[in-house]
C-alpha positions as CSV (number, residue, x, y, z in Angstrom):
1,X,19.0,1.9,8.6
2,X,15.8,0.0,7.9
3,X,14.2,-0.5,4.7
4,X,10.3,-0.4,4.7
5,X,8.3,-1.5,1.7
6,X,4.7,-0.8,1.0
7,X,2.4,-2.8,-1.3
8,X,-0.3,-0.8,-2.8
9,X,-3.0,-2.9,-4.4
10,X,-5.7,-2.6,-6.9
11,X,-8.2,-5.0,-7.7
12,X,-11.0,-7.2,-5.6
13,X,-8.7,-8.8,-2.9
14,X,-9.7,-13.0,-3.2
15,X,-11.6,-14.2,-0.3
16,X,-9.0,-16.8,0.6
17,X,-5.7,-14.0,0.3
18,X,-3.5,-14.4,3.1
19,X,-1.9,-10.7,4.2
20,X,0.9,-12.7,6.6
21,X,2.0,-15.3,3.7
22,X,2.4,-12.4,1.4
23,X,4.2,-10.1,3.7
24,X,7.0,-13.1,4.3
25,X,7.0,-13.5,0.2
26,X,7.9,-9.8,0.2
27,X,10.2,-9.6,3.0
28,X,12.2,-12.2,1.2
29,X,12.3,-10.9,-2.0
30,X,13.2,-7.2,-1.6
31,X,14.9,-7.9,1.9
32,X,12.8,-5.1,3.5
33,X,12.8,-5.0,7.4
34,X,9.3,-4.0,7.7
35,X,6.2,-4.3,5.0
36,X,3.1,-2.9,4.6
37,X,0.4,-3.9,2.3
38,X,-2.7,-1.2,1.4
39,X,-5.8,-3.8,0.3
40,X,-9.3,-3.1,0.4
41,X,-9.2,-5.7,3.7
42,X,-6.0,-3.9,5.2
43,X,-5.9,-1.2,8.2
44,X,-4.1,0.8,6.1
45,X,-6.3,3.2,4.1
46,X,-3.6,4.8,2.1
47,X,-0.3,5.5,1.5
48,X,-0.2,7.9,3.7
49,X,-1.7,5.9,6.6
50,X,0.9,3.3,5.5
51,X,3.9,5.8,5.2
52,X,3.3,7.1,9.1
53,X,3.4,3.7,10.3
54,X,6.4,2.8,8.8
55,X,7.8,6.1,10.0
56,X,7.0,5.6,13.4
57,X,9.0,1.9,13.5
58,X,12.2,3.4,12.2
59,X,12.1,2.5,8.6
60,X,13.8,4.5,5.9
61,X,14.0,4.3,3.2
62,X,10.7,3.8,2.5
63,X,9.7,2.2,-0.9
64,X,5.9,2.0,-2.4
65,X,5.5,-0.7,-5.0
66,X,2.4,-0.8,-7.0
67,X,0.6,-4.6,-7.4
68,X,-2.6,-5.9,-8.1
69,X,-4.6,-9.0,-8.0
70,X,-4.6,-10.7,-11.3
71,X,-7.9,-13.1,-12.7
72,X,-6.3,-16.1,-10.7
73,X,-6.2,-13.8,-7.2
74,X,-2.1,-14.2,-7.2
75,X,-0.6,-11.0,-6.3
76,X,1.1,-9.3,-9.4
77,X,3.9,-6.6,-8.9
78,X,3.4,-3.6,-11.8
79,X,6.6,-2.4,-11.6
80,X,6.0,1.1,-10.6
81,X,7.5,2.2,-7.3
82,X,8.4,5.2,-5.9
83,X,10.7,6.0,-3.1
84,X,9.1,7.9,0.4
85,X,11.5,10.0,2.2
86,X,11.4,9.8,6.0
């Protein structure tokens, strides 16, 4: 099976944030096959929007991890997540 991951952010996304350099950061670190970040800059619109997509390539399980953008514009993981059925 393949494990997809989406990112759900809140907060002003920084001018100079870089969706590709982040999706690598996050492949790396939760070994996901697939990721999918919802930003206010995103195609995604929600998680839902986010969830299909996924779907559609194969992925499950499919985790949602909650982030925002702290003061500095790094990306900050919350620790909530929740797990998305296929």
């Amino acid at each position: 099976m393949k494990t997809g991951v989406i990112i759900y952010t809140t907060g002003e996304t920084p001018a100079d944030w870089s969706e590709e350099k982040e999706i690598n950061f996050i492949r790396l670190e939760t070994q996901a096959d697939d990721v999918d970040i919802i930003t206010s800059r995103t195609g995604h619109f929600d998680i839902a929007d986010a969830w299909l997509d996924l779907i559609k390539k194969g992925m499950s399980p499919i985790i949602c991890k909650i982030a925002h953008f702290d003061a500095n514009g790094d990306l900050k993981h919350t620790g909530r997540e929740l797990r998305l059925s296929g």
